[in-house]
C-alpha angles and dihedrals in degrees: 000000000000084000094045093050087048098048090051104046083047083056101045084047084069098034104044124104118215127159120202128176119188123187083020133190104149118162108177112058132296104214114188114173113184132185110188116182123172102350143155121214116177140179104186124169123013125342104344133142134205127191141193134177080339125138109212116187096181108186089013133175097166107167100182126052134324115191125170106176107179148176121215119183130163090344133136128220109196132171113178130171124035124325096355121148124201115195125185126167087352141141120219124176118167129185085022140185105158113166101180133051137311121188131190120186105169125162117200124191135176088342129138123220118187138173107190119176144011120353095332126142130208112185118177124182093354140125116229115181109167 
């Protein structure tokens, strides 16, 4: 069981589409499509982050359009530790200021998503914009 989790979290980690964009400032879209299918992401120990199928705009500004349409099926998203964060079909934008649209359209199925711990996030199919 051990071999078969660790095998397909090595191939998500090929497979998977994320999208991160630190310092930001981006004015025309941002488009992340993601089909995840019998994966593994996980954040274990002490902050780390996984993602999966996930779009991040950290100090952000944007202007145009952000859309992050994904597909979850018989996948896990797991943080577990201290201060981990698990993302998985999910929008994050952090110091913000988006004027124009974003847009999530994420379908889970049969998919577990699970924080265990201290201070650890797991967010699947969601939108955070701080």
């Amino acid at each position: 069981m051990v071999k078969k989790i660790v095998s397909l979290t090595v191939l998500a980690m090929f497979l998977m589409v994320t999208c991160a964009f630190a310092a930001s400032d981006i004015k025309g879209a941002v488009i992340n499509e993601s089909k995840v299918k019998d994966s593994a992401n996980i954040a274990v120990g002490k902050d780390n982050k996984a993602n999966m199928g996930t779009t991040n705009i950290e100090d952000s500004k944007v202007k145009g359009a952000i859309i992050n349409q994904s597909d979850v099926k018989n996948s896990a998203n797991i943080a577990i530790g201290k201060g981990n964060e698990a993302n998985m079909g999910t929008v994050n934008i952090k110091d913000s200021k988006v004027k124009g649209v974003v847009v999530n359209q994420s379908k889970v199925d049969g998919s577990a998503n699970i924080a265990a711990g201290k201070n650890n996030t797991a967010n699947m199919g969601t939108v955070n914009i701080k």
